[in-house]
C-alpha positions as CSV (number, residue, x, y, z in Angstrom):
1,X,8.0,-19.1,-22.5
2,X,4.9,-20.4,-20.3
3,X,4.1,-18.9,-16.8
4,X,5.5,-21.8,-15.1
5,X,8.7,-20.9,-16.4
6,X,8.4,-17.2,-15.8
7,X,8.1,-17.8,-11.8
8,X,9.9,-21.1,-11.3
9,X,7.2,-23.5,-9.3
10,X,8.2,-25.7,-7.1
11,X,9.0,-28.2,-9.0
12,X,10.1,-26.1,-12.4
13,X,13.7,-25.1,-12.8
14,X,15.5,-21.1,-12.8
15,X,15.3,-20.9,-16.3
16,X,13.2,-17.6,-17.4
17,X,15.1,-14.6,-18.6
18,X,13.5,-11.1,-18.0
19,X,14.5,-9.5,-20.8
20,X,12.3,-11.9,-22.7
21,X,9.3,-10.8,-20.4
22,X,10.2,-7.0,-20.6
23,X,10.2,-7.3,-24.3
24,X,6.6,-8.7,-25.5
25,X,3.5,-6.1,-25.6
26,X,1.2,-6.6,-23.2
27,X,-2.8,-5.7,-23.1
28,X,-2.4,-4.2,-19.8
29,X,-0.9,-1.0,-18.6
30,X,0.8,-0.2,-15.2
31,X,2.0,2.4,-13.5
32,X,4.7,2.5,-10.7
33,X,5.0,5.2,-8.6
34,X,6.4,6.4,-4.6
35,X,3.9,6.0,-2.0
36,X,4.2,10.1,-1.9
37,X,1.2,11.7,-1.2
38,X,-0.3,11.9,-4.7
39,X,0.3,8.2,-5.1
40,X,-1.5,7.7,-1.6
41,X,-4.5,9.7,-2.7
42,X,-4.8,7.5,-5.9
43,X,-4.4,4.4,-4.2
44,X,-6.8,5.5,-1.4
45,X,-9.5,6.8,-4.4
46,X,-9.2,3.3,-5.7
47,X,-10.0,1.6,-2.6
48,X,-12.6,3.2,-1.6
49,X,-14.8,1.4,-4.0
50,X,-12.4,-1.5,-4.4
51,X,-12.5,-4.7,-3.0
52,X,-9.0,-5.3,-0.7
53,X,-8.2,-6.7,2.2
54,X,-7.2,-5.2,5.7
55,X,-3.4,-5.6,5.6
56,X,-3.8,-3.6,2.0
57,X,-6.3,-1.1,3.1
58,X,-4.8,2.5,2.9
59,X,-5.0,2.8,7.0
60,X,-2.7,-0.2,7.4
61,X,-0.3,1.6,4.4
62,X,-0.1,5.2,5.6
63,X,0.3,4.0,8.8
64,X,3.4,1.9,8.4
65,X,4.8,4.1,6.1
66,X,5.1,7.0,9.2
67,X,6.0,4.7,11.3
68,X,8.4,3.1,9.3
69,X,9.7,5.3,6.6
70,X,9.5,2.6,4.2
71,X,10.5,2.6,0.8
72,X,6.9,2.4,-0.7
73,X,5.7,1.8,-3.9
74,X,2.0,1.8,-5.5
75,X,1.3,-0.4,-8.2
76,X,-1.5,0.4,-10.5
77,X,-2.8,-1.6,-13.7
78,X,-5.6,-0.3,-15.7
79,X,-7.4,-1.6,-18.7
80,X,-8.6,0.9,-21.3
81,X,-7.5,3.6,-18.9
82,X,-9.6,2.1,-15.6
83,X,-8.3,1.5,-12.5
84,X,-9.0,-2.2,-11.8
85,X,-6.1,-3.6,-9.5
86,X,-3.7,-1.6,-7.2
87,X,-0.5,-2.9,-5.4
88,X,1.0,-1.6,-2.0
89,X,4.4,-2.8,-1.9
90,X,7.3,-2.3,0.3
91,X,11.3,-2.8,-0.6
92,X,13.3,-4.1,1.8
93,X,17.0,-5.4,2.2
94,X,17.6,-9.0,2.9
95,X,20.8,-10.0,2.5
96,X,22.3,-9.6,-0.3
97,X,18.8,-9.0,-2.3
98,X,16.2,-6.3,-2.7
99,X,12.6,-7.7,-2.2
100,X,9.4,-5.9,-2.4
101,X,6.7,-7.1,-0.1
102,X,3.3,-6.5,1.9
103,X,3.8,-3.7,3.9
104,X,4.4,-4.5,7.5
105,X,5.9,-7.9,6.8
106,X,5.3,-10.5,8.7
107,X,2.5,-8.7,10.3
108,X,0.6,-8.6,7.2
109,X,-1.8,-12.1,7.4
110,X,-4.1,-13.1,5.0
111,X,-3.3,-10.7,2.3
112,X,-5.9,-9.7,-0.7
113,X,-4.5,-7.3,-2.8
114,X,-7.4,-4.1,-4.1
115,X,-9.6,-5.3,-6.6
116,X,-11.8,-3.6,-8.6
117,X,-15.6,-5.0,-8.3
118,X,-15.4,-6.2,-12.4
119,X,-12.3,-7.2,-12.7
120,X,-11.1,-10.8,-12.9
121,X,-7.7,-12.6,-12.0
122,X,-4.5,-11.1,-13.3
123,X,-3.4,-13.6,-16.6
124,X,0.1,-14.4,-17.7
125,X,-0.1,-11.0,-19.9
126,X,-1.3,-8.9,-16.8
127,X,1.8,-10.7,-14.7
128,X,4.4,-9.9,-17.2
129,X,3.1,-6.4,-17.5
130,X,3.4,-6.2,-14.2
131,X,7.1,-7.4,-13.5
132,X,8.3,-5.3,-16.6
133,X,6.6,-2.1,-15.0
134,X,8.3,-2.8,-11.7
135,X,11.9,-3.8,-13.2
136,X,12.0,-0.4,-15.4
137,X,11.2,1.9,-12.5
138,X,13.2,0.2,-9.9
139,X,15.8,-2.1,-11.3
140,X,17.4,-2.5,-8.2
141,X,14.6,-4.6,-7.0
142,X,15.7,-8.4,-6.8
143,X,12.3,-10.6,-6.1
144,X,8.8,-9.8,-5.5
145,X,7.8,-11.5,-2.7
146,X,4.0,-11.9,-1.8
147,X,3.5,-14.3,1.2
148,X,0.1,-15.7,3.5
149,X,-2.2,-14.4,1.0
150,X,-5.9,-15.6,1.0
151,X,-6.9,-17.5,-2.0
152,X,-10.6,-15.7,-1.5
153,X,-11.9,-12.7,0.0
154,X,-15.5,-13.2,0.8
155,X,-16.7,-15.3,-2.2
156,X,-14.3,-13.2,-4.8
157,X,-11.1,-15.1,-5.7
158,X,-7.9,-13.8,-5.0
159,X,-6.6,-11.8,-8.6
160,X,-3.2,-13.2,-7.9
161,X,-4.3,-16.8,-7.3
162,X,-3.6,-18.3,-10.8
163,X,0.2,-17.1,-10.3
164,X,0.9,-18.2,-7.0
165,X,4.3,-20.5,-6.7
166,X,3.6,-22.6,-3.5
167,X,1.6,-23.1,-0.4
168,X,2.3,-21.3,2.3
169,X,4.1,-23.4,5.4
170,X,1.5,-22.2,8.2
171,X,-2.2,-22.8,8.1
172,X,-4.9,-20.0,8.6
173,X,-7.6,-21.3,11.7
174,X,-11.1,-19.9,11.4
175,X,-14.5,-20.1,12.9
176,X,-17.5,-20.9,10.4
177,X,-20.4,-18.8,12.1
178,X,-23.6,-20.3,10.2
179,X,-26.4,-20.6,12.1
180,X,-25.6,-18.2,14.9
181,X,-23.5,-18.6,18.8
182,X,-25.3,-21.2,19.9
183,X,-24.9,-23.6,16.5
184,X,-21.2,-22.5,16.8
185,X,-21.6,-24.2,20.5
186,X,-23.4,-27.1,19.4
187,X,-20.4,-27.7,16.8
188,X,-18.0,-27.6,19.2
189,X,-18.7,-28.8,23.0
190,X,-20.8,-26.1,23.8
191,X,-21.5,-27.4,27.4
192,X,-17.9,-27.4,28.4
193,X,-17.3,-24.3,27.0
194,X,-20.4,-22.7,28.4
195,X,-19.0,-23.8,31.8
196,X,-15.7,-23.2,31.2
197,X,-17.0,-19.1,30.6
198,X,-19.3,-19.3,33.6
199,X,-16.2,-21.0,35.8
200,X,-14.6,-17.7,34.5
201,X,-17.2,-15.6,35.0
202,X,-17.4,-16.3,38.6
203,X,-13.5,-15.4,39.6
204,X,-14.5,-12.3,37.9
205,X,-17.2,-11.8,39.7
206,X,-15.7,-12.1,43.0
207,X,-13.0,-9.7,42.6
208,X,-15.5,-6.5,41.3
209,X,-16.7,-7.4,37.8
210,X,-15.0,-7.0,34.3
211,X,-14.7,-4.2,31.5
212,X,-14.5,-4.6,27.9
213,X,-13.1,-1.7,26.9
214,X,-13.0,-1.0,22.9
215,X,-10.3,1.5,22.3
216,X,-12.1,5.0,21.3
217,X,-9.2,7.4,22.6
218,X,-5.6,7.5,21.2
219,X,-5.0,7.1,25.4
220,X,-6.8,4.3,25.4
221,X,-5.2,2.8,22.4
222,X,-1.3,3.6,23.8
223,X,-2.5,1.9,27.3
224,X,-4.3,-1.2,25.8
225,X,-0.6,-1.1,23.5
226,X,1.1,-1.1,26.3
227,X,-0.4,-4.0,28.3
228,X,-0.2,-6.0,24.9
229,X,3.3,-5.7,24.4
230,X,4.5,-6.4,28.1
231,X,2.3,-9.7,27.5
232,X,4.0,-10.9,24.4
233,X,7.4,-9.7,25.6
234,X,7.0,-12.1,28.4
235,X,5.3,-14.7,26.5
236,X,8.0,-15.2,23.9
237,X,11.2,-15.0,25.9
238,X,9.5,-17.8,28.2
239,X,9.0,-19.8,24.6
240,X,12.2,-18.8,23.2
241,X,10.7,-16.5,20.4
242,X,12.0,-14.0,18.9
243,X,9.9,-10.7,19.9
244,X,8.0,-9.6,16.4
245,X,6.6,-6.8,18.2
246,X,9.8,-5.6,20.2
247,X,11.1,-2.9,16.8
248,X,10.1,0.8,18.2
249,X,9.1,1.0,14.3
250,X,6.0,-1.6,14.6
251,X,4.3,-0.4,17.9
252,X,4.4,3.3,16.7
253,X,3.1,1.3,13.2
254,X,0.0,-0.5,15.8
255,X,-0.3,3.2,17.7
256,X,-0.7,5.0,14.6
257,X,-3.2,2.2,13.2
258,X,-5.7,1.9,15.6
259,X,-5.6,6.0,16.2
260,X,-6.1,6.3,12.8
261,X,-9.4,4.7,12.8
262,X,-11.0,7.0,15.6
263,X,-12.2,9.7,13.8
264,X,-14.5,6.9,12.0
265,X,-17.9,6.0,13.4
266,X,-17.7,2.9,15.1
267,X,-19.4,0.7,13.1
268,X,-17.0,1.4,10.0
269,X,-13.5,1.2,11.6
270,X,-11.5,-1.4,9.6
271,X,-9.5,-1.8,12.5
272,X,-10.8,-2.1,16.5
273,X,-8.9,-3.0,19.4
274,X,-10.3,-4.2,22.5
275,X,-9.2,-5.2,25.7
276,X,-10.6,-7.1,28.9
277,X,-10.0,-5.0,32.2
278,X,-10.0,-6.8,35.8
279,X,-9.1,-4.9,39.0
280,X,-7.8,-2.3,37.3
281,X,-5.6,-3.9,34.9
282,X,-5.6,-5.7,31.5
283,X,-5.6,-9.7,31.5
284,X,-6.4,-9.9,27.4
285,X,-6.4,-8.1,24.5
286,X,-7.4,-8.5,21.0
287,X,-6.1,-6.5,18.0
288,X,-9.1,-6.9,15.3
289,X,-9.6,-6.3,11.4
290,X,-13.6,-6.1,10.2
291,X,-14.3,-6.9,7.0
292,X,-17.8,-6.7,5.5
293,X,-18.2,-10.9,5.9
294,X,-15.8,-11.6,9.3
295,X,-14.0,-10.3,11.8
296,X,-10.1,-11.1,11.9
297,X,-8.1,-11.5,15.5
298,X,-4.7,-10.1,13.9
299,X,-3.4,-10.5,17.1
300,X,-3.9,-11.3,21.0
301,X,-2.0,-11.3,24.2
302,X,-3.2,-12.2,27.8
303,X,-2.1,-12.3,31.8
304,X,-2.6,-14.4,34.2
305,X,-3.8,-13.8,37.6
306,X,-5.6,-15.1,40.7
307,X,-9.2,-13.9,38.8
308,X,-8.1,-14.5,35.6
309,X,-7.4,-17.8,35.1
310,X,-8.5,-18.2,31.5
311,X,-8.4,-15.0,30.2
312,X,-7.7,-15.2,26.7
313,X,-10.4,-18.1,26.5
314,X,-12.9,-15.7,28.1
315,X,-12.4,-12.8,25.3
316,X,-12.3,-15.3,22.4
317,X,-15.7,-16.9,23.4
318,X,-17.1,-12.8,24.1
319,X,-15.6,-12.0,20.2
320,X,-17.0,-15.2,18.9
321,X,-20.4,-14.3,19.9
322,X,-20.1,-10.4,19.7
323,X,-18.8,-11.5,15.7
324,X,-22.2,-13.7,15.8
325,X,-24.7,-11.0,17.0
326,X,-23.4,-9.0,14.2
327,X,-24.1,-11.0,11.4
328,X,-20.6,-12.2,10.3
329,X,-20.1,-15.4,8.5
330,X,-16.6,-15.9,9.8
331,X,-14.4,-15.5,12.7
332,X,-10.5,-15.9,11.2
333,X,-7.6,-16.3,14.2
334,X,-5.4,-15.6,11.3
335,X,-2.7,-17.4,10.8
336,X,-1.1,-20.2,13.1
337,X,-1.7,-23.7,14.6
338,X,-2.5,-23.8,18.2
339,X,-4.8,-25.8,20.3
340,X,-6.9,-22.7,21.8
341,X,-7.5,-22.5,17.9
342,X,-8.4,-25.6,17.7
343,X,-11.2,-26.1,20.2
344,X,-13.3,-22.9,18.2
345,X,-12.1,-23.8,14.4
346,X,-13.4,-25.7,11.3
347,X,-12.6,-23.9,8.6
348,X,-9.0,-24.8,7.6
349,X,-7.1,-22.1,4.9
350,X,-3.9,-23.1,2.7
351,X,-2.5,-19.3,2.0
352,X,-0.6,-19.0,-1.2
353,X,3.1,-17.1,-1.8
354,X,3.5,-15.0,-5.1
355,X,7.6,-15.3,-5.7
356,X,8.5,-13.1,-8.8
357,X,12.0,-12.7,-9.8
358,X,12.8,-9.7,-11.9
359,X,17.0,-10.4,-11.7
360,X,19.3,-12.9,-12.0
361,X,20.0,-11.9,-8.1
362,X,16.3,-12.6,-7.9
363,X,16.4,-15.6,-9.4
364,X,18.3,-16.7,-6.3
365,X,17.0,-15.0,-4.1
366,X,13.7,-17.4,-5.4
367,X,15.3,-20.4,-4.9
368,X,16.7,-19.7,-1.0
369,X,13.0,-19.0,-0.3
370,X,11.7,-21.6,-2.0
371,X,14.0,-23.7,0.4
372,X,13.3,-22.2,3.3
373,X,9.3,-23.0,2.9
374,X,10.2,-26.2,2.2
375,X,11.8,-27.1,5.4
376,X,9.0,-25.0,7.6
377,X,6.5,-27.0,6.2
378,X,8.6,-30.1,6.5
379,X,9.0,-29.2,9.8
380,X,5.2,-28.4,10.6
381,X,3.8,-31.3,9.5
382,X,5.8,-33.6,11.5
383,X,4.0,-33.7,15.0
384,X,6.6,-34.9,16.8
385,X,9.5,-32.9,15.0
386,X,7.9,-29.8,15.7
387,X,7.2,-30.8,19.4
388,X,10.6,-31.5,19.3
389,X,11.9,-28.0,18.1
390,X,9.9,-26.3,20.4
391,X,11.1,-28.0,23.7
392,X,14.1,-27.3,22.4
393,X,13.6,-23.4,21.8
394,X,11.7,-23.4,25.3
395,X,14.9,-24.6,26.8
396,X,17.0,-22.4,24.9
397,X,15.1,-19.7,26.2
398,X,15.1,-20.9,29.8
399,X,18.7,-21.2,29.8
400,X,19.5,-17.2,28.7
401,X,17.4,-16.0,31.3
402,X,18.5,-18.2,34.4
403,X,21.8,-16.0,34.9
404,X,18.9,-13.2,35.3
405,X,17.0,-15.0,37.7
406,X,20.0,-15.9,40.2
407,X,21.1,-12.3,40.4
């Protein structure tokens, strides 16, 4: 049985039987264990000199497991006895199936699972291994489902790139910051934009000034929070969109996050957020991950107002240059097509999805996925399709809140 037949590509047909997998001997151990506190304090030993990205740092785990009381599991493989690839995983109902997953969900962008600094990419061995450790200590699990993962982390290749099953549907924008701010201008209308911040500058200006404020007090964090999720409350019911960060369960999740990083000097907090105050109030904010190469805008919100006419295009350029001064190489808006993207980006990312099926429930479970990102793309990379479905979705949206309006 090849690998291709183990995880059903695209193209490949539902064919692989587990027990086969579960029976062979593999070169690799794993352990599966709760994300208790002893399994915790591994995971967060490993990482410490492990190579991982933000979403599977143990800040962004402990976090959403508080907030969340997920059903947590850490994954460990070792060779020879080391430590040299760790797994945060959460399980999840959907449907009729059991699906483990990044923690967080959707919220979880650009995911590079920990990485020892010598190891390699996981092989078909090390993937089998893997499944059969996961299916014997929790059979109930249907499918494991690793979406919007980045196929590099710096230069070091993703260890779960040779077993990835498609493309992800949504592209990943980013900023290539060689050369400095003003090369990054220079690349990209730098004379328009340089007026367009001045043009900004000057409404600012007129009105008392600006703050940047960088979150360095849980009060600060819960009123920056705040701000953020009236914006994006707002913003999607006017597009018709359901509200991501609307579940009690993910703001204490983004509280808990950013407080967590606090006690951390400021220079090493994986996690920042920042904010742009006018008259008293908030007109943008940024929710940011640092790695030791870029700096990632998980997330931004912003309000309009007499002054701030362009807020959200006045923050990015501040972060773009801010990301400059200190000596990143990248600035990633994460995942998601969108002209303000646009006018900044040239570097283009494909993410990959991992779809593993450990049960014949799994096995469908695959497949209904499968479709799914299908149709997404499909739908994404027809221009005026997409157009299309969001006017539509706009509408939508503008016809549920009119009885509001008239009252």
């Amino acid at each position: 049985m090849g690998w291709k037949d183990f995880i059903m590509v695209d193209n490949g047909t539902a064919r692989s039987a587990i027990s086969s997998a579960v029976s062979r001997p593999f070169p690799s151990s794993v352990d599966v264990r709760p994300a208790d506190d002893i399994g915790l304090a591994e995971y967060e030993a490993f990482c410490a000199t492990a190579i991982v990205g933000p979403a599977q740092h143990p800040l962004w785990i402990r976090a959403w497991i508080e907030a969340s009381g997920a059903d947590a599991l850490i994954v460990m493989m070792r060779r020879s006895g080391v430590p040299v690839f760790a797994l945060a995983l959460e399980v999840v109902g959907e449907g009729p199936f059991q699906v483990a997953r990044f923690p967080a969900g959707d919220h979880a962008n650009g995911n590079f699972a920990a990485l020892a600094a010598h190891a390699h990419q996981l092989s078909e061995a090390d993937a089998r291994t893997l499944c059969a450790a996961i299916h014997a200590a929790r059979p109930d699990i249907d499918l494991i489902s690793l979406q919007r993962q980045n196929p590099t982390f710096g230069e070091v290749a993703n260890p779960l790139a040779k077993l990835a099953s498609m493309r992800s549907p949504n592209v990943s924008l980013a900023v290539d910051l060689s050369g400095g701010f003003d090369a990054v201008l220079s690349r990209h209308n730098g004379r328009k934009k340089r007026k367009k911040f001045r043009g900004q500058l000057r409404k600012f200006e007129e009105v008392g000034g600006y703050r940047v404020i960088t979150a360095s007090t849980p009060e600060e964090v819960d009123g920056i929070l705040d701000a953020y999720f009236e914006m994006k409350a707002a913003r999607f019911a006017e597009k018709g969109i359901p509200n991501v960060f609307a579940p009690i369960e993910v703001q204490t999740f983004f509280r808990r996050l950013y407080s967590s990083c606090l006690h951390l000097p400021a220079d090493m907090r994986p996690f920042e957020l920042r904010a742009v105050e006018v008259e008293g109030g908030f007109v943008a904010v940024h929710g940011m991950s640092h790695t030791p190469h870029s700096i990632l805008c998980d997330f931004g919100g912003m309000r309009e107002t007499a002054a701030a006419q362009c807020p959200g295009y006045f923050f990015d350029y501040l972060c773009i240059e801010d990301a400059c001064n200190q000596g990143k190489t990248i600035y990633d808006f994460s995942v998601g097509d969108e002209p303000y993207k646009r006018s900044w980006c040239d570097v283009e990312t494909w993410q990959f999805d991992t779809l593993l099926p450990l049960t014949a429930k799994g096995r469908a479970a695959w497949a209904l996925a499968t479709a799914r990102a299908h149709a997404v793309r499909l739908v994404k990379s027809n221009a005026a399709l997409w157009s299309l479905v969001k006017q539509l979705r706009t509408k939508v949206a503008g016809t549920k809140v009119q009885p509001h309006q008239e009252d």
